[in-house]
CHARMM-style PDB file with segment names, atoms N, HN, CA, C and O in Angstrom:
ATOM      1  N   UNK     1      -0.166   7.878  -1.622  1.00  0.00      PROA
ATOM      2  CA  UNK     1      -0.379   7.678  -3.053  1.00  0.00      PROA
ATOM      3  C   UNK     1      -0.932   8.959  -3.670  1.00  0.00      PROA
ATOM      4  O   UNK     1      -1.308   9.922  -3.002  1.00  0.00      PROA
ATOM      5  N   UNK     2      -0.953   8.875  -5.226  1.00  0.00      PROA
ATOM      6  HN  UNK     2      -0.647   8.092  -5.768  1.00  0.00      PROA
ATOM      7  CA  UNK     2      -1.564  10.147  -5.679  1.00  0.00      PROA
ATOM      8  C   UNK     2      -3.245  10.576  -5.078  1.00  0.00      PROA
ATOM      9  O   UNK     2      -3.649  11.728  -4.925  1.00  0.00      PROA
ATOM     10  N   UNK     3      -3.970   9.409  -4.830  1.00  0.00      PROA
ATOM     11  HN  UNK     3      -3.641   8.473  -4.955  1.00  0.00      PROA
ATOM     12  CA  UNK     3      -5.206   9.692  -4.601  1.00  0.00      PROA
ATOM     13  C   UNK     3      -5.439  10.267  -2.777  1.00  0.00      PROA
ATOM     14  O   UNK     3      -6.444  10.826  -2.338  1.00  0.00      PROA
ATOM     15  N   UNK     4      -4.400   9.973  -2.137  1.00  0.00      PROA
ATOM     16  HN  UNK     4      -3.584   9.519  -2.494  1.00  0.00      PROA
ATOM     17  CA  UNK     4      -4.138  10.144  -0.743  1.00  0.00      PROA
ATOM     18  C   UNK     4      -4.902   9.292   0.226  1.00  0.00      PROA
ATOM     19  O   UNK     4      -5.508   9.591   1.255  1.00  0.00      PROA
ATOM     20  N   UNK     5      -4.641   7.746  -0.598  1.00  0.00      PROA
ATOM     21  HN  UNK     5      -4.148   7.503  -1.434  1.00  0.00      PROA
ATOM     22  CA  UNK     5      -4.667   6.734   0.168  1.00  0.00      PROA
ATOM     23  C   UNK     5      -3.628   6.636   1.008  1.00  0.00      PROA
ATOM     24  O   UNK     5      -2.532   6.839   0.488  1.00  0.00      PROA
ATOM     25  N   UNK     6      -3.649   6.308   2.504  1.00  0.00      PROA
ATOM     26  HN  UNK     6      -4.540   6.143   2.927  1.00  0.00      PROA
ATOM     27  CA  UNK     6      -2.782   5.789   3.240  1.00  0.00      PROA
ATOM     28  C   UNK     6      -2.481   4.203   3.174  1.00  0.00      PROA
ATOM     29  O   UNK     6      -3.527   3.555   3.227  1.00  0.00      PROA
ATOM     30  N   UNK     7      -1.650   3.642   3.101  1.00  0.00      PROA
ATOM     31  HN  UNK     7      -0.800   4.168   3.058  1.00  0.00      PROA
ATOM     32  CA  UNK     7      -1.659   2.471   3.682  1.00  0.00      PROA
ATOM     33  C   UNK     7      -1.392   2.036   5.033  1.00  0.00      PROA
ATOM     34  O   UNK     7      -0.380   2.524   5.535  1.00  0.00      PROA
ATOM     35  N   UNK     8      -2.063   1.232   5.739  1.00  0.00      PROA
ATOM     36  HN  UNK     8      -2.885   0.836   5.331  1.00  0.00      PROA
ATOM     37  CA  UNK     8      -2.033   0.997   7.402  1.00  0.00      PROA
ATOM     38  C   UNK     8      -1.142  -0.158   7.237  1.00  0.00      PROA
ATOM     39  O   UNK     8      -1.616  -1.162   6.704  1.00  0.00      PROA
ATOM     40  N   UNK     9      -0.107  -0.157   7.562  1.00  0.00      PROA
ATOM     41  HN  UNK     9       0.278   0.659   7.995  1.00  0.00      PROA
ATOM     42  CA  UNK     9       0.885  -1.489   8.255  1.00  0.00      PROA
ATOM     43  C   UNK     9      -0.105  -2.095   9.239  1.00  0.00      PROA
ATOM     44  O   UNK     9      -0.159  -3.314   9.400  1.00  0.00      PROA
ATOM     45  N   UNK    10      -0.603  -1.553   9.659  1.00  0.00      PROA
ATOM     46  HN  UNK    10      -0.559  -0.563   9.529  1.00  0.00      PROA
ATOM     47  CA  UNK    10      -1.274  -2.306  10.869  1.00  0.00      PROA
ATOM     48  C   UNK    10      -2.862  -3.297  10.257  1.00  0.00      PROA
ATOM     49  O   UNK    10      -3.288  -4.340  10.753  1.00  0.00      PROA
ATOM     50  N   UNK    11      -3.166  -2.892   9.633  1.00  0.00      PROA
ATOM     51  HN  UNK    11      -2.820  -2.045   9.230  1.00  0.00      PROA
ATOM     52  CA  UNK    11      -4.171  -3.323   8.803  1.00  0.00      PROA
ATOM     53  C   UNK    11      -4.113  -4.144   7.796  1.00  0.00      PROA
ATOM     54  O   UNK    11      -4.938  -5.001   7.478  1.00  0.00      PROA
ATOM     55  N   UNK    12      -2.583  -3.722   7.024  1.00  0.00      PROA
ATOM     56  HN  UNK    12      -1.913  -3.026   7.282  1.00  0.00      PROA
ATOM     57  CA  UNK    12      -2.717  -4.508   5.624  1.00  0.00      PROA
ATOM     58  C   UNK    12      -3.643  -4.151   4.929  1.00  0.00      PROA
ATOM     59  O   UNK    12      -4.278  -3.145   5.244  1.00  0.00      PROA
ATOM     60  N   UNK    13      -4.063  -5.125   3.432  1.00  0.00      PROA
ATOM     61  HN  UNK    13      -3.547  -5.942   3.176  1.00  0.00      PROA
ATOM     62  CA  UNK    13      -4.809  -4.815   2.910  1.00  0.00      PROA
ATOM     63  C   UNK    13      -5.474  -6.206   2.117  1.00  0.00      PROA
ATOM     64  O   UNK    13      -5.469  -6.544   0.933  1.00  0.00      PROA
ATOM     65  N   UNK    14      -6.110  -6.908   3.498  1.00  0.00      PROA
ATOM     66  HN  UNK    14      -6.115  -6.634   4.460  1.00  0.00      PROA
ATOM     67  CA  UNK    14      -6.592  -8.197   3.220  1.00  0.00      PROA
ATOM     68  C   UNK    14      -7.627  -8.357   2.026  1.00  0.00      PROA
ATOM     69  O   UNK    14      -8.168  -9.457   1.908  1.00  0.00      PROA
ATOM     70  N   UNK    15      -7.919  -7.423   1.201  1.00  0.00      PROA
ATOM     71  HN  UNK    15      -7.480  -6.530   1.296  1.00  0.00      PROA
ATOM     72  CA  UNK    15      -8.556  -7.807  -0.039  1.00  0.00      PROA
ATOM     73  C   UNK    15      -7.664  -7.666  -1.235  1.00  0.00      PROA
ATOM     74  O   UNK    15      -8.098  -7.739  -2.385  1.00  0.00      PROA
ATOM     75  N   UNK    16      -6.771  -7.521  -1.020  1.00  0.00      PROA
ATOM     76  HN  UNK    16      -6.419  -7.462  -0.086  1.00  0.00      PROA
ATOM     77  CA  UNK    16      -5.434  -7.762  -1.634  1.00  0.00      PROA
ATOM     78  C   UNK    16      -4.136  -8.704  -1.274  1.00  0.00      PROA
ATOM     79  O   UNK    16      -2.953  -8.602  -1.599  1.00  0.00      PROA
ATOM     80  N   UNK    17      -5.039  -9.933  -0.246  1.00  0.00      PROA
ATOM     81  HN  UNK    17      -6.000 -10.016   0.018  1.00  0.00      PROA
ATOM     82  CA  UNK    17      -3.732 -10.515   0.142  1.00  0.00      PROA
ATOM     83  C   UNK    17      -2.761  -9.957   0.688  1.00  0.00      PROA
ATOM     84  O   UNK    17      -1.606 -10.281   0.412  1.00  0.00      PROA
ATOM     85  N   UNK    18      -3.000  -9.203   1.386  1.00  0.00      PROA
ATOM     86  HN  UNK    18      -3.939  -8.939   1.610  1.00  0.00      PROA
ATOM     87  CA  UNK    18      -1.670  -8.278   2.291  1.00  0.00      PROA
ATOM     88  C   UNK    18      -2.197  -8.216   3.551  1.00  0.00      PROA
ATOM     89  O   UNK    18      -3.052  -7.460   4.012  1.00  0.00      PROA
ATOM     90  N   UNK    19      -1.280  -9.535   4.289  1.00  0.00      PROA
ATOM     91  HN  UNK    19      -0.585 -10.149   3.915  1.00  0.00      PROA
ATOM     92  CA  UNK    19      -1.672  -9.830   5.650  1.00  0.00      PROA
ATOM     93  C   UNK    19      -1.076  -8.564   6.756  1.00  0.00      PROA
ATOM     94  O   UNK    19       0.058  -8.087   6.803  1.00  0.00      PROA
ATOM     95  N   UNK    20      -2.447  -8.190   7.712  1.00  0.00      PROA
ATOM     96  HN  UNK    20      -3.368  -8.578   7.674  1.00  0.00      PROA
ATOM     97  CA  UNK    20      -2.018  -7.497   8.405  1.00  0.00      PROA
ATOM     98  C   UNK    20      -0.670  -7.250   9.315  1.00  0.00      PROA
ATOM     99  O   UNK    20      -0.215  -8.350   9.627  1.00  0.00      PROA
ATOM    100  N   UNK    21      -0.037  -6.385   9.740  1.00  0.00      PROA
ATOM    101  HN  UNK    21      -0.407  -5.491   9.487  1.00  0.00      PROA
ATOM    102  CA  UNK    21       1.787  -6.835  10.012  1.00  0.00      PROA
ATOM    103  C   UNK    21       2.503  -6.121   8.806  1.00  0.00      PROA
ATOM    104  O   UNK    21       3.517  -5.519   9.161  1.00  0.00      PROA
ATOM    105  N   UNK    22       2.219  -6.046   7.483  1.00  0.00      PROA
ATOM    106  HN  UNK    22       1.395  -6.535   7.195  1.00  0.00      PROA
ATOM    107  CA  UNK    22       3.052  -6.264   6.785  1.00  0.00      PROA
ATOM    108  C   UNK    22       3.040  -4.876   6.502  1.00  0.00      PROA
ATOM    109  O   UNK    22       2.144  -4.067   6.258  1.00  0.00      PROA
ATOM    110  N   UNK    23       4.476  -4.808   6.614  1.00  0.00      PROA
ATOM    111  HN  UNK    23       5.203  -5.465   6.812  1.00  0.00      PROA
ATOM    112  CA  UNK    23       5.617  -3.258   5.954  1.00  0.00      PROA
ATOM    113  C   UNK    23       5.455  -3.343   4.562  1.00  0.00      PROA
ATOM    114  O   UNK    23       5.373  -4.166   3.650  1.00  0.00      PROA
ATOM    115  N   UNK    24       5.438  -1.266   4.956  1.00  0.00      PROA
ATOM    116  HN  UNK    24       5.505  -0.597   5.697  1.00  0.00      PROA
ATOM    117  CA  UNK    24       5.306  -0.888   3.140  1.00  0.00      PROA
ATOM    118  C   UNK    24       6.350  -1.696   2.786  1.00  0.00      PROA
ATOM    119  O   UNK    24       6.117  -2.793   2.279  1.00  0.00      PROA
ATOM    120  N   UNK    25       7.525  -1.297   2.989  1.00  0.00      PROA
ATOM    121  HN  UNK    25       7.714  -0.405   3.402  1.00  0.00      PROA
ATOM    122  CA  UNK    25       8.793  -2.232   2.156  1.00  0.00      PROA
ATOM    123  C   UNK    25       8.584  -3.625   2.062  1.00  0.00      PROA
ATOM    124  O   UNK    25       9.080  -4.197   1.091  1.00  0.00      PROA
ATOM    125  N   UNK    26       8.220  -3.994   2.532  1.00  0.00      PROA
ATOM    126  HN  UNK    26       7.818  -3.529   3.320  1.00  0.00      PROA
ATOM    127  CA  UNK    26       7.944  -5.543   2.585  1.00  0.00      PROA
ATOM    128  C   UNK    26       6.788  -5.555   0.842  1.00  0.00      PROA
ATOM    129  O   UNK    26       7.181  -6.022  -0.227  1.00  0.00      PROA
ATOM    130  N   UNK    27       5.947  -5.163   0.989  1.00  0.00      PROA
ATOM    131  HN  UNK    27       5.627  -4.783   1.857  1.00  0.00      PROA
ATOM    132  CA  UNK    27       5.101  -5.311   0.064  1.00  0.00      PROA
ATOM    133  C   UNK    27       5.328  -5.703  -1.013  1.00  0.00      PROA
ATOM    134  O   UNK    27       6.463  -5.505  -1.447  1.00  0.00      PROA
ATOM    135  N   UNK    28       4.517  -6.282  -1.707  1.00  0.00      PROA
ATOM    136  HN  UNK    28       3.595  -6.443  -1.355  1.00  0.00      PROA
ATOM    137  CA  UNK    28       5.424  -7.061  -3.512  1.00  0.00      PROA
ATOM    138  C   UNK    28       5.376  -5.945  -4.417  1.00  0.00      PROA
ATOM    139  O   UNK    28       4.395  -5.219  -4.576  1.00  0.00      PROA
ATOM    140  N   UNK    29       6.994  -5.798  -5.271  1.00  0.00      PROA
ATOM    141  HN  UNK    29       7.791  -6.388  -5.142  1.00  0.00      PROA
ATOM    142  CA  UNK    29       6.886  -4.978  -6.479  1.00  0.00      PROA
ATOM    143  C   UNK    29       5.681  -4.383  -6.570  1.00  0.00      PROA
ATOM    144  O   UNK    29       5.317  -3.282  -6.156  1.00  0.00      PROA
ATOM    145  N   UNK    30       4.978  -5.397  -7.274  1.00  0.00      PROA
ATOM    146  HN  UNK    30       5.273  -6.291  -7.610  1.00  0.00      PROA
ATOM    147  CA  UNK    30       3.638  -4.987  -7.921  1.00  0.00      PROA
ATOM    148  C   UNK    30       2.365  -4.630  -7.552  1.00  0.00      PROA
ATOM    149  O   UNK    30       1.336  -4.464  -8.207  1.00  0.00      PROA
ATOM    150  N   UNK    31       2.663  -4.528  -6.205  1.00  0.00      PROA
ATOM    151  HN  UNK    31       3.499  -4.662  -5.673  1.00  0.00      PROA
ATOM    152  CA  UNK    31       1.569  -3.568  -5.528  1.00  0.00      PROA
ATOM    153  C   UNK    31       1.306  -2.505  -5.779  1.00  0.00      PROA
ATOM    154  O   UNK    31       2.201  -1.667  -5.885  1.00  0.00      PROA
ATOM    155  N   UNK    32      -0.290  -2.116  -5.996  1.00  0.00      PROA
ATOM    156  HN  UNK    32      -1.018  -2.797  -5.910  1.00  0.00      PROA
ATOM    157  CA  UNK    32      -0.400  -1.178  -6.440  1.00  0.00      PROA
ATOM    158  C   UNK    32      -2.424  -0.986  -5.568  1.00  0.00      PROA
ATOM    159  O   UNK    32      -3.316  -1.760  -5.221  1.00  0.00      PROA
ATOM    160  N   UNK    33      -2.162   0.749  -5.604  1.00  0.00      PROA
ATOM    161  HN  UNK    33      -1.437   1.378  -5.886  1.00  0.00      PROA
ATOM    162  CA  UNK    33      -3.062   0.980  -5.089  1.00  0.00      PROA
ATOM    163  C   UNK    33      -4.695   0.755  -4.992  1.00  0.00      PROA
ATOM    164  O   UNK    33      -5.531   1.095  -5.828  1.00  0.00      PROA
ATOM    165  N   UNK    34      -4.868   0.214  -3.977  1.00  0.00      PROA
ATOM    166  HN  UNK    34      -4.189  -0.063  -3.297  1.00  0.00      PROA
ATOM    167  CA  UNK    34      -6.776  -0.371  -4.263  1.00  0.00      PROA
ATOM    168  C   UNK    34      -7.129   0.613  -4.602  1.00  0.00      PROA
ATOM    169  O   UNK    34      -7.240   0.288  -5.784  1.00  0.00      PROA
ATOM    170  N   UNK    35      -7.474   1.779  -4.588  1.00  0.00      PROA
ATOM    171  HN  UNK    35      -7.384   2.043  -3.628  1.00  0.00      PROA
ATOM    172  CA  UNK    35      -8.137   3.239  -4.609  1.00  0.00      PROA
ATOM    173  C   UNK    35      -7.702   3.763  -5.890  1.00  0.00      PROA
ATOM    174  O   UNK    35      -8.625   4.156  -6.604  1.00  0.00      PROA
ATOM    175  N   UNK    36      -6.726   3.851  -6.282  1.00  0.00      PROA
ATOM    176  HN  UNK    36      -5.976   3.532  -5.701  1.00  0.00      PROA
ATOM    177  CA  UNK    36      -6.839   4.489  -7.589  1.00  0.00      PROA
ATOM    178  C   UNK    36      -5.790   3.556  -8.503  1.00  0.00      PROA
ATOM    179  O   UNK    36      -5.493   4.242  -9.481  1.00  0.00      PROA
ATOM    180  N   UNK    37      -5.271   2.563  -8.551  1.00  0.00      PROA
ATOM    181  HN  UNK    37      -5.512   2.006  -7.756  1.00  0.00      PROA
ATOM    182  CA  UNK    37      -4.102   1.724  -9.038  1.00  0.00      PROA
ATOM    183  C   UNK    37      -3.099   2.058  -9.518  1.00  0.00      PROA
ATOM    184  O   UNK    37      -2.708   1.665 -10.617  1.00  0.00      PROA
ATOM    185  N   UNK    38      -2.248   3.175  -8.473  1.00  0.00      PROA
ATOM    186  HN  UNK    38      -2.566   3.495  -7.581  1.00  0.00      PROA
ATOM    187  CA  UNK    38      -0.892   3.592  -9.007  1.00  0.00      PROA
ATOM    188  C   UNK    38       0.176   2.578  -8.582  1.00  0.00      PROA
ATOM    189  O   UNK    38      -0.232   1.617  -7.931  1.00  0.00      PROA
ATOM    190  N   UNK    39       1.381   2.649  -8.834  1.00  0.00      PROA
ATOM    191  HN  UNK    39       1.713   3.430  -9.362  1.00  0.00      PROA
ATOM    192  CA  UNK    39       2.252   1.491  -8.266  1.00  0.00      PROA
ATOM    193  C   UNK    39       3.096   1.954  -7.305  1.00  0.00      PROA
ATOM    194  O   UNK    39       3.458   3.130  -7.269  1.00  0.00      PROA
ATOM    195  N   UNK    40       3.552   0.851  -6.263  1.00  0.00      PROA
ATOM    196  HN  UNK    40       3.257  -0.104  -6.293  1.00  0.00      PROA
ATOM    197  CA  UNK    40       3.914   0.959  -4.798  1.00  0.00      PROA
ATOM    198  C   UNK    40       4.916   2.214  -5.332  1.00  0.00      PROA
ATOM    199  O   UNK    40       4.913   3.069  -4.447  1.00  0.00      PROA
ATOM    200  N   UNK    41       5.641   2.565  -6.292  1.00  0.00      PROA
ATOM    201  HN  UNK    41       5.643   1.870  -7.011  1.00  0.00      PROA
ATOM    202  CA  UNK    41       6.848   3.407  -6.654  1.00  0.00      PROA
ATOM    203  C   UNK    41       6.213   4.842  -6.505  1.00  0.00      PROA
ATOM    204  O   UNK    41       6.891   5.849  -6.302  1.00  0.00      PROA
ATOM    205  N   UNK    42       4.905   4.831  -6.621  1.00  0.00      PROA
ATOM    206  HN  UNK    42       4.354   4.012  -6.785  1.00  0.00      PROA
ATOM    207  CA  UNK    42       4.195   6.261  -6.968  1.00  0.00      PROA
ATOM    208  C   UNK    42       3.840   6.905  -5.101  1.00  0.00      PROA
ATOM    209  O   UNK    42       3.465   8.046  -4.830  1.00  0.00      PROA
ATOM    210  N   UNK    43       4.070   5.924  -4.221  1.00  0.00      PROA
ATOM    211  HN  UNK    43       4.374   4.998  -4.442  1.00  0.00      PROA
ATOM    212  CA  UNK    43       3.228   6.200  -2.942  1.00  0.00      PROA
ATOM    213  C   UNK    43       4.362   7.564  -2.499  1.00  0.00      PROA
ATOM    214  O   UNK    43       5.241   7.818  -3.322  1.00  0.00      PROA
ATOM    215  N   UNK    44       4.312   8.251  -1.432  1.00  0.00      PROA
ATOM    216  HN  UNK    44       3.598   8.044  -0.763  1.00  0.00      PROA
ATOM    217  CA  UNK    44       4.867   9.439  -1.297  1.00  0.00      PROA
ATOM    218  C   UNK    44       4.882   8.821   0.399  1.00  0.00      PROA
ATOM    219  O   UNK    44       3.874   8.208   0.753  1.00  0.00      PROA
ATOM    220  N   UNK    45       6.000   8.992   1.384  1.00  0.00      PROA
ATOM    221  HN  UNK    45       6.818   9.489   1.096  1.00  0.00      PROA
ATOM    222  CA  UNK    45       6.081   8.657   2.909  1.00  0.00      PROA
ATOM    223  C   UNK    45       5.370  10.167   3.502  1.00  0.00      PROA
ATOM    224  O   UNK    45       5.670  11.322   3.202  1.00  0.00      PROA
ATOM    225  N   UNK    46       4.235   9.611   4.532  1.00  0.00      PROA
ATOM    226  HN  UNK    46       3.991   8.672   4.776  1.00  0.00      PROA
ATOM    227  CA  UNK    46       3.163  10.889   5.375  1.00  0.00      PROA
ATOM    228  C   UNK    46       4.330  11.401   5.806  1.00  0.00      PROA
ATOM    229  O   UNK    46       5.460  11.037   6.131  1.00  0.00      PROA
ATOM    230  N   UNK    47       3.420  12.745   5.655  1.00  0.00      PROA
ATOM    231  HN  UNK    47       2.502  13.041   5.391  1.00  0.00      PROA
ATOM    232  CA  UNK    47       4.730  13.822   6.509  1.00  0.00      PROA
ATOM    233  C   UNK    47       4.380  14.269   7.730  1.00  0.00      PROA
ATOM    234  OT1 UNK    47       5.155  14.976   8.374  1.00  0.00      PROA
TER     235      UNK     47
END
């Protein structure tokens, strides 16, 4: 993301209802970042 949050597949992001397991792609539209609230469209794949 812009703030250079990662998201962990492995973790999820259970204060967001995002059960651990779950793929970026999988994630709903409207996900958007705990850390700074950009939307799943804004995240950039680690290089």
């Amino acid at each position: 993301s812009v703030c250079g949050y990662v998201y962990d597949p492995e973790k999820g992001s259970p204060d967001d209802g995002i059960a651990p397991g779950t793929a970026f792609e999988d994630l709903p539209a409207d996900y958007v970042c705990p850390v700074c609230g950009v939307g799943k469209e804004d995240f950039e794949p680690e290089a």
